[in-house]
C-alpha positions in Angstrom: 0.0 0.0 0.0 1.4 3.6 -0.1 1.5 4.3 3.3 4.5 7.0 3.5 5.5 10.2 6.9 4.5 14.2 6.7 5.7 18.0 5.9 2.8 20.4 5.1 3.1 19.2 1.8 -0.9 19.1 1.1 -1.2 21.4 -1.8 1.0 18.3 -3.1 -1.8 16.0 -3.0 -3.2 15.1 1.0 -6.0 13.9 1.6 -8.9 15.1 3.7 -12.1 13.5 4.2 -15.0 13.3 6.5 -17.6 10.4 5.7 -18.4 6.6 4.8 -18.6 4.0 7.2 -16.7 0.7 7.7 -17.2 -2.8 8.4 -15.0 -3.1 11.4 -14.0 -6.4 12.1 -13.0 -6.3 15.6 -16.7 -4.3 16.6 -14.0 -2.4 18.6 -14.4 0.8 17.0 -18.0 2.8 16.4 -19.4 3.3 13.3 -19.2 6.6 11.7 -22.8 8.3 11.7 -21.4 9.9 7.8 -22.3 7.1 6.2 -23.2 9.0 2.6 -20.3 8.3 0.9 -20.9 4.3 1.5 -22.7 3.7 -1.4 -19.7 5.5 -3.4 -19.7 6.9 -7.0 -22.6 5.2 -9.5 -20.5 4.6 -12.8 -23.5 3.7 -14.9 -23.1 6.6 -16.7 -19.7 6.0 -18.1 -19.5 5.2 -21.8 -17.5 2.6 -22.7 -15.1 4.3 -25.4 -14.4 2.0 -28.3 -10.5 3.0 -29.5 -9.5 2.5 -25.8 -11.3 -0.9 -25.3 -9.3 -1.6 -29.0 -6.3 -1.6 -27.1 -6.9 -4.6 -24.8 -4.8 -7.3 -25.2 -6.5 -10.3 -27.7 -6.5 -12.5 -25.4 -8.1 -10.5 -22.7 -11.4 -12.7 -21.5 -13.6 -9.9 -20.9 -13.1 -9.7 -16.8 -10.8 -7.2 -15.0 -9.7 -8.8 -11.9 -8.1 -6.6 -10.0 -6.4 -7.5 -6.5 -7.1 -4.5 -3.4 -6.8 -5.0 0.6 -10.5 -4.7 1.5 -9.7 -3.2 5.0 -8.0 0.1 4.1 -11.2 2.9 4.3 -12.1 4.9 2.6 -9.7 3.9 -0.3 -11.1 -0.2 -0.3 -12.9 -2.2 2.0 -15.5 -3.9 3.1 -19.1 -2.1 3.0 -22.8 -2.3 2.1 -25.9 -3.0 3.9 -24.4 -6.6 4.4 -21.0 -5.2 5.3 -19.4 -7.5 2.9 -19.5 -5.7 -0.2 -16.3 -4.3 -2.1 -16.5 -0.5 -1.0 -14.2 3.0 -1.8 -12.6 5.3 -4.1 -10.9 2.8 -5.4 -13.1 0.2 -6.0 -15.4 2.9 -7.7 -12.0 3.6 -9.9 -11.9 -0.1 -11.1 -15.7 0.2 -11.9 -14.9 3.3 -14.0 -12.3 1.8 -15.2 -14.0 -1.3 -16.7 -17.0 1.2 -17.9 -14.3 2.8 -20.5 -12.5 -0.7 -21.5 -16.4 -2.2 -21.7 -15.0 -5.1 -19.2 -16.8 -7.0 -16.3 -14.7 -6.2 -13.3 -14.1 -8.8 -10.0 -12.2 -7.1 -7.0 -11.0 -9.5 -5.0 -9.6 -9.5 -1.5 -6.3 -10.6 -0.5 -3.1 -9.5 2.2 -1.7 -6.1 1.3 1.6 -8.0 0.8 0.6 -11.0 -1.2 -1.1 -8.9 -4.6 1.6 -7.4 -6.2 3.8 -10.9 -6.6 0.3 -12.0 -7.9 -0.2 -9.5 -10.9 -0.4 -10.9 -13.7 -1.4 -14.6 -12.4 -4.1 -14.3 -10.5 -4.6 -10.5 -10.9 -5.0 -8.4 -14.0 -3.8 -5.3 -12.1 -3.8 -4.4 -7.9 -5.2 -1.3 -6.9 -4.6 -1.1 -3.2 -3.5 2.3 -2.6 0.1 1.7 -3.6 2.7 4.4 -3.0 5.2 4.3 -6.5 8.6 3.2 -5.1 11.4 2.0 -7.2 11.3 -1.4 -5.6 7.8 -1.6 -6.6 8.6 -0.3 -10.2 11.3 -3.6 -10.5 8.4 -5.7 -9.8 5.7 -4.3 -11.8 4.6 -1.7 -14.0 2.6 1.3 -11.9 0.0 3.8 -13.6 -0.2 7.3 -11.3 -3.4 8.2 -10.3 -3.7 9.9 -6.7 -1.3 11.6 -4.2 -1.2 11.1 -1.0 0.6 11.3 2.3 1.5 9.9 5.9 0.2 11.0 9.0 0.4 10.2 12.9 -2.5 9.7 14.9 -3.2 9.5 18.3 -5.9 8.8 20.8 -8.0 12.2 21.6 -6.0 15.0 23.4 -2.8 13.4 22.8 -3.2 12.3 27.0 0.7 11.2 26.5 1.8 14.7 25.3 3.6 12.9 22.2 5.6 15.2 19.7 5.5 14.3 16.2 9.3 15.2 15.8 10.2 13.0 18.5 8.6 9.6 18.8 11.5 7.2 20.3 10.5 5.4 23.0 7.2 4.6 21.7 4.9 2.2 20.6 4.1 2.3 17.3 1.1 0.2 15.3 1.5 0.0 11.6 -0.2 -2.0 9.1 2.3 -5.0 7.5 3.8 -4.7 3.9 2.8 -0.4 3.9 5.8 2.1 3.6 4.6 3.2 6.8 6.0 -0.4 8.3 9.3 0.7 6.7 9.6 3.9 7.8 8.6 2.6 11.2 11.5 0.9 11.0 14.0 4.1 9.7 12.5 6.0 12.6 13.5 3.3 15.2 17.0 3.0 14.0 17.9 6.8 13.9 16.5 6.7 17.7 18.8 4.0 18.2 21.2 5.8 16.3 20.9 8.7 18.4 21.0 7.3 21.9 17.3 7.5 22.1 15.6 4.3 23.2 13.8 3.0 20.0 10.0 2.8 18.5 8.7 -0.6 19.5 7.1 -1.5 16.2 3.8 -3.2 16.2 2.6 -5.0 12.8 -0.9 -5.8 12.0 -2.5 -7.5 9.0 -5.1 -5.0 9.3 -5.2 -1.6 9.4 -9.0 -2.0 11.4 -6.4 -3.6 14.4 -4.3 -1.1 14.0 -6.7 1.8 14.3 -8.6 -0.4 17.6 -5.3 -1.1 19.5 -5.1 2.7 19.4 -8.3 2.7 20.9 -7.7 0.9 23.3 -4.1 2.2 24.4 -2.2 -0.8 23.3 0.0 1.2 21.0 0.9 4.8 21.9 0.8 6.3 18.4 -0.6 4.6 14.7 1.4 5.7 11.3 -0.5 5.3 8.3 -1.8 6.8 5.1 -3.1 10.5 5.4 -6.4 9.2 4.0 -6.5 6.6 6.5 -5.2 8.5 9.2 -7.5 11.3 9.2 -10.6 8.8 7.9 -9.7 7.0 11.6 -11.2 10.1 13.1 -14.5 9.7 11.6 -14.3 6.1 11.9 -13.9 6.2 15.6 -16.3 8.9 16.2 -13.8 11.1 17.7 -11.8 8.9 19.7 -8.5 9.5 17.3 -7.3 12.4 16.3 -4.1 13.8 13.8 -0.6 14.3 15.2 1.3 16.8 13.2 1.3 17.2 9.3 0.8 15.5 6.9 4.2 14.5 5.6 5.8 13.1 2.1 2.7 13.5 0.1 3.7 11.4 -3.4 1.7 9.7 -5.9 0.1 6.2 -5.4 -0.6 3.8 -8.7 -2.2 0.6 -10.5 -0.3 -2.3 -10.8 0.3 -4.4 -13.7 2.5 -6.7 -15.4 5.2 -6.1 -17.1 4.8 -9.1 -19.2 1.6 -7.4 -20.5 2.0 -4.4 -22.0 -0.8 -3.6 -24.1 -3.2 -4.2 -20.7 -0.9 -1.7 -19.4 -1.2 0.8 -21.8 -5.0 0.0 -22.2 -5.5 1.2 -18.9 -3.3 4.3 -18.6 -5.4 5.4 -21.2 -8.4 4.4 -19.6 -7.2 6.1 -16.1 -6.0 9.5 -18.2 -9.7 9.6 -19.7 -11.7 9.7 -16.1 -9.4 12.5 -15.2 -9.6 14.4 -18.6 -13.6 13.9 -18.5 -13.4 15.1 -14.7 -14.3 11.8 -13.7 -11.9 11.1 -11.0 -11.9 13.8 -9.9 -15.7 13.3 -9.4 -15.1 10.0 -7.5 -12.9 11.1 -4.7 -15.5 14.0 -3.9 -18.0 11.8 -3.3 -15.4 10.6 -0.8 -14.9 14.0 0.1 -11.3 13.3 -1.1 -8.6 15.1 -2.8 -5.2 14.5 -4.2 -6.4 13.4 -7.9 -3.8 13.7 -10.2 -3.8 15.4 -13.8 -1.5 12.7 -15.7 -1.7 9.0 -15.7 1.7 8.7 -15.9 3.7 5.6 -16.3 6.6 4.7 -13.5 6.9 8.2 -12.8 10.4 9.3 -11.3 9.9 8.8 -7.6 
């Protein structure tokens, strides 16, 4: 997943948002009473545009599979009156996205960690809120699309007085496989590094567990996405709030194979026609979301 740390660096591409509800595993956490945004953007209206569906690979057998982490709100999860139903921005991005390429599309659930060694095997593409990193790009081709950042929360009132410039000697919850796992890591060392006692790191499969243990005090501070971060607010009516800025806002991407280039290019194409039509743009509103990019651009230098 992206999942990256903060400077004011907003007018870069951070996030803020304020509604949708999630299906909380643990039933630790209280629902948000925004729930709005839950039933996300209706892409009926998208026309599928015939030159662009042209450049899908021959063999392609009419179904975009795409691989996400269906516990990451608002960006994918879990939703719907049956709380089991494929929910968020980016879900409603793989809709729009199989509107213009005229393609049924099947999101499917899997650890953060195990979809991008599964592009192009059991995924056509992932879209799971991954930050562009160049260990990423050696692995697989990534299509820009959104910017976003890091933040640190906190429980309410920050009752442990914690600076965001000074963290050692914490304990910090982050979700497995996200940059903010490795840069939980960097932050440790460089306490070490300094004399400072270090972060105790906390890893959780979920970022739902990560966002209760703060609840409940088992972990002093959580590091996540800036979408996530400040969504946690909502989600736990209040019981979270922000520490700091937003930091290292950078652009997130689709995943695909690079043993399949024509998919690729089908749906850079696709992606840089919702944000030329104002159709991305569109989506992440009803998310009340920013940080859409103008350029669907290919491995971008990172």
């Amino acid at each position: 997943m992206s999942r990256l740390p903060a400077l004011a660096a907003l007018a870069a591409g951070a996030v803020v948002l304020t509604a949708c509800t999630n299906a909380v595993e643990t039933g630790a956490l209280p629902e948000s009473d925004g729930a709005s945004a839950e039933a996300g953007y209706d892409v009926s209206g998208i026309e599928r545009v015939d030159e662009i569906a042209a450049m899908l690979p021959a063999d392609f057998d009419g179904t975009l599979t795409v691989g996400s982490n269906l516990q990451y709100a608002p960006a994918e999860f879990l939703g719907g009156s049956d709380g089991q139903t494929p929910t968020g921005y980016d879900v409603d991005l793989a809709k729009a996205l199989g509107q213009v390429l005229g393609a049924e599309v099947e999101v499917q659930h899997a650890e953060f960690a195990s979809i991008i060694p599964a592009i192009g095997t059991r995924y056509d593409a992932g879209i799971a809120s991954f930050s562009i990193t160049p260990e990423r790009q050696s692995e697989v081709d990534m299509v820009s699309y959104i910017a976003a950042g890091s933040t640190f929360s906190v429980q309410k009132g920050n009752p442990e007085g914690l600076d965001p410039a000074d963290l050692c000697g914490t304990t910090m919850g982050v979700q497995t496989g996200t940059i903010q796992d490795e840069g939980a890591e960097t932050l440790s060392a460089e306490c070490a590094a300094g004399g400072a006692e270090p972060i105790e790191v906390l890893r959780y499969d979920s970022q739902a567990d990560v966002t209760t243990n703060l609840v409940g005090g088992k972990i002093d501070v959580m590091y996540a996405d800036s979408p996530v971060g400040q969504y946690a607010e909502v989600q736990t009516g209040g019981q979270v709030e922000q520490l700091g800025d937003v930091t290292d806002a950078a652009p997130q991407g689709i995943a695909v194979s690079k043993d399949d280039p024509e998919l690729t290019a089908a749906l850079q194409t696709a992606m840089q026609h919702l944000m030329d039509e104002g159709v991305w743009e569109d989506i992440l509103a009803t998310w009340n979301v920013t940080g859409a990019l103008p350029t669907a651009e290919l491995n971008p230098a990172v």
